[in-house]
C-alpha positions as CSV (number, residue, x, y, z in Angstrom):
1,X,200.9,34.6,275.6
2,X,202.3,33.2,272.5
3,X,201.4,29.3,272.0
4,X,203.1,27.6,268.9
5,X,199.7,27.5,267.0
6,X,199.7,23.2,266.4
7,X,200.6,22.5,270.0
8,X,197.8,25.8,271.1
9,X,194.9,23.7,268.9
10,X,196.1,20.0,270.0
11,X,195.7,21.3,273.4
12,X,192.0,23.7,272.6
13,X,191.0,20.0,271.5
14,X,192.1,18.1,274.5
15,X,190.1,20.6,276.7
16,X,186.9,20.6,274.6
17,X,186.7,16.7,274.9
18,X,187.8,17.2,279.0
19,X,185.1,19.7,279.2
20,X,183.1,17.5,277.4
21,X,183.3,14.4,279.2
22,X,182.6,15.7,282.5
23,X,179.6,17.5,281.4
24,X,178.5,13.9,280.4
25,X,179.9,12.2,283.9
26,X,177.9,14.3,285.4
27,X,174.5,14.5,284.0
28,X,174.7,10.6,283.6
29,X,175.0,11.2,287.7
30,X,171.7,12.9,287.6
31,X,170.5,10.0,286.0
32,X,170.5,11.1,282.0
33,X,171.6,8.8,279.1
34,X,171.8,8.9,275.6
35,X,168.8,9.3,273.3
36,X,168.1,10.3,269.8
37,X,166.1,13.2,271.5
38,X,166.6,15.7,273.9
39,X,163.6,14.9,276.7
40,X,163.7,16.3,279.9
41,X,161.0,14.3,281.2
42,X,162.4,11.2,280.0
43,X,166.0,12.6,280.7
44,X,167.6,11.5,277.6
45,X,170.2,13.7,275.3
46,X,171.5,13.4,272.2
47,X,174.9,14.7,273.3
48,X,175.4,12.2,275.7
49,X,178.0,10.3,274.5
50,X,181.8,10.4,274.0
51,X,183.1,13.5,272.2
52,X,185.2,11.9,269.0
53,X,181.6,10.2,268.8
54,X,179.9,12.9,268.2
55,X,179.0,14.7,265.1
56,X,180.2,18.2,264.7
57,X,176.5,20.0,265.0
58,X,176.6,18.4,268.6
59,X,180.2,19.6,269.4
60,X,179.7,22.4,272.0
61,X,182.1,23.8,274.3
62,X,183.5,27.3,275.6
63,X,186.4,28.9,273.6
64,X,189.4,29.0,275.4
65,X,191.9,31.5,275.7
66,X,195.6,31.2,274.8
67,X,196.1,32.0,278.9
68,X,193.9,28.9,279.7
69,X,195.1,26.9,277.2
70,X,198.9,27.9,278.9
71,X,197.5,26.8,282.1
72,X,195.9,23.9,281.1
73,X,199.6,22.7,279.6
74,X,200.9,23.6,282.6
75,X,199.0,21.4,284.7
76,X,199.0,18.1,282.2
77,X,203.2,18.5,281.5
C-alpha cells in the first residue's frame, strides 16, 4: 500500500499517542500513577502521563505498518 509519506507519518503519530493513551487508561485502572520511578510495589511509572508530555527516551510504541496505518485512516475518515 502506497500512503503519501506526510499524511502516512501524521497518521504513525496519531496511533503511537492512541496506543499510548490507552496503555495509560488502563494501568491507571489497575491503580498505577505517575512517578519519577518505576516501582512495582508502590505502582508508580514514569511513563504514565500524556504522550506529547513525554520525553523522547520514554516514547515507546509498536511500529506500524503502512497496511495498519491504511486501516487506521480508514476507520477515523
Amino acid at each position: 500500500i502506497d500512503i503519501d509519506p506526510e499524511i502516512a507519518e501524521t497518521a504513525r503519530v496519531d496511533m503511537q499517542k492512541w496506543h499510548h493513551n490507552r496503555w495509560v487508561s488502563e494501568m491507571v485502572a489497575e491503580g498505577w500513577r505517575y512517578g519519577a520511578y518505576f516501582s512495582e510495589s508502590q505502582k508508580t511509572h514514569p511513563a504514565l502521563r500524556d504522550w506529547d508530555s513525554l520525553p523522547e527516551d520514554h516514547r515507546r510504541s509498536p511500529e506500524f505498518s503502512n497496511q495498519q496505518i491504511f486501516e487506521w485512516l480508514r476507520k477515523v475518515m
